[in-house]
C-alpha positions in Angstrom: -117.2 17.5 117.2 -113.7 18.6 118.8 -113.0 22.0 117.0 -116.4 22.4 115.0 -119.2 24.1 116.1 -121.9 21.3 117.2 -124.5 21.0 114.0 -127.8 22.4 114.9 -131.0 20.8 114.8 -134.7 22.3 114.5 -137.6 20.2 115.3 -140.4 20.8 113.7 -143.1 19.8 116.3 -146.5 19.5 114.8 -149.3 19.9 117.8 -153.1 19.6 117.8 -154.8 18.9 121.0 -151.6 16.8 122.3 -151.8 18.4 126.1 -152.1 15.1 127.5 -148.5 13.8 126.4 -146.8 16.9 125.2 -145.3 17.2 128.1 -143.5 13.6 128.0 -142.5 14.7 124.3 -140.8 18.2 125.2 -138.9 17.0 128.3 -137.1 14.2 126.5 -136.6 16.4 123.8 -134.9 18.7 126.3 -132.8 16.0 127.7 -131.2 14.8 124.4 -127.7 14.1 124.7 -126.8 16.8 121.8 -127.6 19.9 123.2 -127.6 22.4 120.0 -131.2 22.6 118.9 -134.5 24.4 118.9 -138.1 23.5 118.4 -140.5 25.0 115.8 -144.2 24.0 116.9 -146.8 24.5 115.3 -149.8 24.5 117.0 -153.1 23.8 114.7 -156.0 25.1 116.9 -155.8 23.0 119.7 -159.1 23.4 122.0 -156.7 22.0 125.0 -153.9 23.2 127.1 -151.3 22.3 123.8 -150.8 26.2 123.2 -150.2 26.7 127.3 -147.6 23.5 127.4 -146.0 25.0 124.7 -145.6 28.8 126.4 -144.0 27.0 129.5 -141.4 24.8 127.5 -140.5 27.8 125.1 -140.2 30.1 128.4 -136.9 27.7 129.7 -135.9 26.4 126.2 -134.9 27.4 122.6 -138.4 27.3 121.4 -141.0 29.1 119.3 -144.1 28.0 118.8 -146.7 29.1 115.7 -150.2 28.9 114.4 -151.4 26.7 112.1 -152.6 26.4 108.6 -155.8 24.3 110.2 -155.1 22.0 107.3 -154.3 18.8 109.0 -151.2 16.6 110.6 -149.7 16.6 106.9 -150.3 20.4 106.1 -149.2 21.7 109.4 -145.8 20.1 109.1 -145.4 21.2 105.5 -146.4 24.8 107.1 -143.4 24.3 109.3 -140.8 22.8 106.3 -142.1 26.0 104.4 -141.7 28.8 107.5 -138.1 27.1 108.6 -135.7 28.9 106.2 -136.7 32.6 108.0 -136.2 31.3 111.5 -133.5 29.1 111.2 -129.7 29.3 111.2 -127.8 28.7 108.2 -126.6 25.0 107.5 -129.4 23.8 110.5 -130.5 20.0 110.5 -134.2 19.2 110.7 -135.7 16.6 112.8 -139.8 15.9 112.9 -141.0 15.4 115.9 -144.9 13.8 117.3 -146.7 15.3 120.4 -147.4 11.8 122.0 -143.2 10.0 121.8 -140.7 9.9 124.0 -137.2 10.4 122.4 -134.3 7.9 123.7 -131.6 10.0 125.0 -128.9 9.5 122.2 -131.9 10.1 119.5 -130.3 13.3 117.7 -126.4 12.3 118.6 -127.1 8.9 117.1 -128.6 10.2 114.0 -126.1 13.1 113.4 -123.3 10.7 113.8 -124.8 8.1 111.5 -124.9 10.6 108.8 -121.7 11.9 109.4 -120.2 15.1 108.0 -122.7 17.9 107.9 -120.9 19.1 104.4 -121.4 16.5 102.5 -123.3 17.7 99.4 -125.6 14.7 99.3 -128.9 14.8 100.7 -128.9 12.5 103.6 -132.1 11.0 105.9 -131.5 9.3 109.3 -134.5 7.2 110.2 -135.0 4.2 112.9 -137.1 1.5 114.3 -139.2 2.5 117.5 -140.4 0.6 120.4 -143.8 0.7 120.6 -145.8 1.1 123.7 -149.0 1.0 125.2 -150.6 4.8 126.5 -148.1 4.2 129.5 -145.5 3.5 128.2 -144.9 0.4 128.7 -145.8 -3.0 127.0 -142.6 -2.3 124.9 -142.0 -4.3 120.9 -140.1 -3.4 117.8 -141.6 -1.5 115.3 -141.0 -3.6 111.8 -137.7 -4.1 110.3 -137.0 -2.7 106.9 -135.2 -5.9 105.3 -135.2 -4.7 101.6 -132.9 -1.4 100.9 -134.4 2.1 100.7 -134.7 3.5 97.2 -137.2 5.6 94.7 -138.8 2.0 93.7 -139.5 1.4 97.1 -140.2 5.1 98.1 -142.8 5.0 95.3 -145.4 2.2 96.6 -144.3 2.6 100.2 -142.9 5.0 103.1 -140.5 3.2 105.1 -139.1 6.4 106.9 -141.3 7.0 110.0 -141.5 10.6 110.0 -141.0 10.6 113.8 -137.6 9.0 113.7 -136.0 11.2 110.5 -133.0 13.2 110.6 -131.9 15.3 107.6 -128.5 16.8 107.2 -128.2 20.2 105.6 -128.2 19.2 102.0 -131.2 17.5 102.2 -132.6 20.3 104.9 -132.3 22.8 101.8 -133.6 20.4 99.9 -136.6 19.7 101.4 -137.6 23.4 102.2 -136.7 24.7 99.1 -139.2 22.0 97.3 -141.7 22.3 99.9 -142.8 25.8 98.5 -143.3 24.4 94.8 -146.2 22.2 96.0 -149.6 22.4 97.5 -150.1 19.2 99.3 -148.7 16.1 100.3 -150.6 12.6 102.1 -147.9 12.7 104.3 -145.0 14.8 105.5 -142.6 11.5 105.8 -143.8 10.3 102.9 -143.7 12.5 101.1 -139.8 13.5 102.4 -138.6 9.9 101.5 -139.9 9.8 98.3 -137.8 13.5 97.2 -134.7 12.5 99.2 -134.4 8.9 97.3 -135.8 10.4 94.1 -133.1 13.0 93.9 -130.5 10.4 94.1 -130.2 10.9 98.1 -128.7 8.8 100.5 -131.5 6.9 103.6 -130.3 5.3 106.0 -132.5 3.0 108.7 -131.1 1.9 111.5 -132.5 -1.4 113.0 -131.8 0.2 116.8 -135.0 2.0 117.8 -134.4 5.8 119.5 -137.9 6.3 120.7 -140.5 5.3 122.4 -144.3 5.4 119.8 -146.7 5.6 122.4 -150.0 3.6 120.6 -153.7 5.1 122.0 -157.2 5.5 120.9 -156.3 9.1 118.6 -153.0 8.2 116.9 -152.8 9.9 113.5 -151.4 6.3 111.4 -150.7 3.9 114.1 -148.4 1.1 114.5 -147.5 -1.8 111.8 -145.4 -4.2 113.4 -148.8 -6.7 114.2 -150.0 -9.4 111.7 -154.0 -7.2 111.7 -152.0 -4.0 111.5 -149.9 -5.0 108.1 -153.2 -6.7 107.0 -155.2 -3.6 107.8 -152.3 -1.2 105.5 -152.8 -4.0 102.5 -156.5 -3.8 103.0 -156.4 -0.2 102.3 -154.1 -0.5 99.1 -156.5 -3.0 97.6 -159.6 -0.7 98.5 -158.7 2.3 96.5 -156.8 4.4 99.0 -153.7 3.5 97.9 -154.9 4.8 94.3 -155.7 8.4 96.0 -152.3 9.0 97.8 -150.7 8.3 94.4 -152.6 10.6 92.2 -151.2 13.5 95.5 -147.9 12.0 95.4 -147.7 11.7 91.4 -149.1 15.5 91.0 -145.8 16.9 93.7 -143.1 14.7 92.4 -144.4 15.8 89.0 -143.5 19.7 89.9 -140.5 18.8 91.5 -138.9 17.2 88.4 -135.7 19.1 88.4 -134.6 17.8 91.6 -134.9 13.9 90.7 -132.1 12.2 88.5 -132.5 11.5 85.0 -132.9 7.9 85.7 -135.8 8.3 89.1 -137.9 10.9 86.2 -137.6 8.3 83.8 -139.2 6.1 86.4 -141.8 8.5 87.6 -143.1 8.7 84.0 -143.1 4.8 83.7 -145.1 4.5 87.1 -147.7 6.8 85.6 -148.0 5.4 82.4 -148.5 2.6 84.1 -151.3 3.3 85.8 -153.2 4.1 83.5 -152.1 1.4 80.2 -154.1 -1.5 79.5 -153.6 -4.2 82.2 -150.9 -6.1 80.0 -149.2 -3.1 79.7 -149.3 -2.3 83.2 -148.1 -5.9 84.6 -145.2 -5.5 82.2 -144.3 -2.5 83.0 -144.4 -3.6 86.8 -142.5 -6.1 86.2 -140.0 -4.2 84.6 -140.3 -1.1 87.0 -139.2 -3.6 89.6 -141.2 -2.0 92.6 -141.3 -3.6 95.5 -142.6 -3.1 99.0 -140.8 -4.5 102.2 -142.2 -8.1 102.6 -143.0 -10.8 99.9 -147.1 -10.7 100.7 -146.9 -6.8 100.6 -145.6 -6.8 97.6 -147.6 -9.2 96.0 -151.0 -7.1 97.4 -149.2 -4.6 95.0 -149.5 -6.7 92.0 -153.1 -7.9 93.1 -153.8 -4.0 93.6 -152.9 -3.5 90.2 -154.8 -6.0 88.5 -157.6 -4.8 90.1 -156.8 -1.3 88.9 -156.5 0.5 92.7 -152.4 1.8 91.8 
């Protein structure tokens, strides 16, 4: 950044009961190769030694960490989108961060540099692959690849932005907080963030180099998906009726966020919900002409099935 001030990044750092690895988490947060950032935790009642961790890291590092809504993973970081704007800097970055990771090194410069120039008006997502580990660390694979482009169809049946890998630039930073405070819930923060950015005509980028490490144990909040039982365990739960849930949440926030998406992504929002609910030759055409898709040929065709049997 010769001659510019470095951009500035604040992770939002959702905690609840995380003492056993927060410490992993906070270190390599503190020895990222860009230097200008701060964490925002939020701590959500933790019964451990998550609050103490905390009070020792913010003590030697640009840190501040809050209470929590007691609402959940989901509600606690859309706490922190909604309480960023008074602590912040102008024209700040936002990273989300676990309690149980290990960042890569180059994690924020990699991101920041893959998005580029931080005044660029269009709201831009970084996210990544991750290796995944066992509770040690070690036992290392790729998370899944993300073969088919990132878009509002996709965004609409699918998140393909883990939320511990994203990096917004200050458009979509603004973006993102500003919307947050129109809605009342979300099924998940990444989600959630994918499905606005992409909707409002956005640009997503995924890189296919991983830039941290997702440490896998017995109390992970979603869990890995790059096994054969772990993709047939997330079409399981679209053709159970889950899927149907998170979309009634999802429809009901993109629905008072309107403004934000482009004339062509609420013209598809309305045909997604119509959809839903149309007789079921109406809804297969209308899939078909939605051209939705999810990120592999069986996953996508668990959609259709999920549709026939009326669990979109």
């Amino acid at each position: 950044m010769d001659g510019l001030q470095a951009p500035h990044v604040v992770i939002l750092l959702a905690v609840y009961n995380g003492g056993d690895f927060l410490s992993d988490q906070l270190q390599s947060i503190a020895a990222q190769e860009h230097q200008s950032w701060q964490v925002l935790a939020s701590d959500d009642g933790s019964k451990d030694k998550s609050r103490d961790i905390l009070g020792e890291f913010a003590a030697a590092h640009p840190a501040i960490c809050l209470s929590g809504p007691g609402a959940g993973a989901a509600g606690n970081f859309l706490s922190l989108i909604r309480r960023t704007p008074e602590i912040a800097p102008a024209g700040h970055w936002m990273a989300f961060c676990d309690q149980d990771d290990v960042w890569l090194p180059d994690k924020l410069s990699r991101g920041i540099a893959t998005l580029g120039d931080p005044e660029d008006p269009r709201p831009s997502l970084y996210c990544s692959r991750s290796w995944i580990t066992d509770t040690a660390l070690g036992q290392r694979r790729l998370s899944a690849a993300r073969p088919r482009p990132p878009s509002f169809r996709n965004a609409l049946v699918q998140n393909v932005a883990s939320g511990n890998t994203i990096l917004l630039n200050p458009a979509a930073t603004r973006l993102v907080e500003e919307a947050a405070q129109k809605i009342e819930r979300v099924v998940v923060h990444d989600w959630w963030v994918y499905q606005l950015i992409t909707g409002a005509g956005g640009r997503v980028v995924h890189d296919d180099t991983p830039t941290l490490l997702y440490r896998q144990h017995d109390v992970n909040q979603i869990g890995s998906n790059d096994t054969r039982l772990a993709r047939l365990r997330r079409i399981r739960q679209l053709l159970e009726g889950h899927f149907r849930d998170w979309n009634e949440v999802n429809i009901a926030a993109l629905s008072r966020l309107e403004e934000y998406l482009t004339p062509e992504n609420r013209e598809i929002l309305a045909e997604f919900v119509a959809m839903r609910r149309g007789p079921m030759p109406a809804r297969l055409a209308r899939l078909w002409r939605l051209g939705l898709y999810r990120q592999s040929t069986i996953s996508t065709f668990a959609l259709w099935v999920a549709l026939v049997l009326n669990r979109i």
